[in-house]
N, C-alpha and C positions, 0 to 999 in steps of 0.2 A: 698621711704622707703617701704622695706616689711615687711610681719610678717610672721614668719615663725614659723610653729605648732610646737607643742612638737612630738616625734617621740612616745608618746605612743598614740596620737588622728591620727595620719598618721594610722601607726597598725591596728586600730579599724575600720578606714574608707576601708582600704585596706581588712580587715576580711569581712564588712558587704558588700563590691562590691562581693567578692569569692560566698560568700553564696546564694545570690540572682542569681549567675551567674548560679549555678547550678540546679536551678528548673525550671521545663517546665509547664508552663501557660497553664491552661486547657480552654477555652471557655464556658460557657456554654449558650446553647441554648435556646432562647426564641421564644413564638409563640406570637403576638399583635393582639388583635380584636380592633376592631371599629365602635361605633356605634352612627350613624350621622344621628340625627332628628330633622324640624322644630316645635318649639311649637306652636299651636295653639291658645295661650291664656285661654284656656275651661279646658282641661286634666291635671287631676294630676298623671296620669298613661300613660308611653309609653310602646308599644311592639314592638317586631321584625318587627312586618309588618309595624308601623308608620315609618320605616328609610328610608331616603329616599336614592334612586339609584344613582350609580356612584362615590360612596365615599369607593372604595376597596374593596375587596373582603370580606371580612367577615363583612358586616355590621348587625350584630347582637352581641346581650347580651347574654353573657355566664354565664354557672353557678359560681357563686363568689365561690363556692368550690373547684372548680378545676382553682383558678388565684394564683397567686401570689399576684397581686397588682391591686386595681381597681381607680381610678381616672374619678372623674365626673366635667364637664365644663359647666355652663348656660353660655352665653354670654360671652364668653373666659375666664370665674371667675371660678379658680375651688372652688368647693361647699366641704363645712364637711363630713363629714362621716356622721354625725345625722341628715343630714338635705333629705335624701334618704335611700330607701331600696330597694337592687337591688336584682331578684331571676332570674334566666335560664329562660330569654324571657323576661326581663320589666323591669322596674325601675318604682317608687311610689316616688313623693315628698311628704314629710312629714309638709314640715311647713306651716305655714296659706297661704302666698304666692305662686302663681304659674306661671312658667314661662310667661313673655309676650309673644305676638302673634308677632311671629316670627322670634326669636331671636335662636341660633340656642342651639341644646343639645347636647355634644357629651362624651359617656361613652369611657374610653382609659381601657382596661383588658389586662393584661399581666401578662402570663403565666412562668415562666422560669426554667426548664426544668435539671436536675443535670446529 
């Protein structure tokens, strides 16, 4: 047994395929930093220079004014928005807590670009 549409939802379906048929999809461009640090248990402040090497090319914190999007991870958890403040070059946790010793930190900024 079929069902067969009524020819004004055929129409419609057929309108909306034309439409979309005729637009061309722009890309737009992103740039991704990353920035990968052990915590030492002691620091509620990290900088550029605590990241440690071999984890891509930009391992450094950018200025949050020039991201799009900033996303921070204590131990693969990502963290609130209020529970850090990140400025060009650091991140500051704010809550009574601070990271355990050795667990890893990693700020994800991404930029994307019109």
């Amino acid at each position: 047994m079929s069902i067969r549409q009524s020819p004004r939802k055929r129409a419609s379906r057929q309108t909306k395929r034309k439409s979309t048929r005729g637009r061309t999809r722009r890309l737009l461009q992103t740039k991704v930093y990353l920035f990968y640090a052990i915590a030492d248990g002691a620091k509620r402040e990290y900088r550029d220079e605590d990241g440690v090497d071999g984890y891509g090319r930009t391992n450094r914190i950018p200025n949050p004014r020039d991201m799009s999007l900033i996303q921070t991870f204590v131990n693969a958890v990502l963290q609130p928005a209020n529970m850090y403040r990140i400025r060009a070059g650091s991140i500051r946790f704010l809550s009574e807590d601070i990271p355990q010793k050795g667990v890893p930190i990693i700020v994800q900024s991404i930029r994307i670009m019109a």
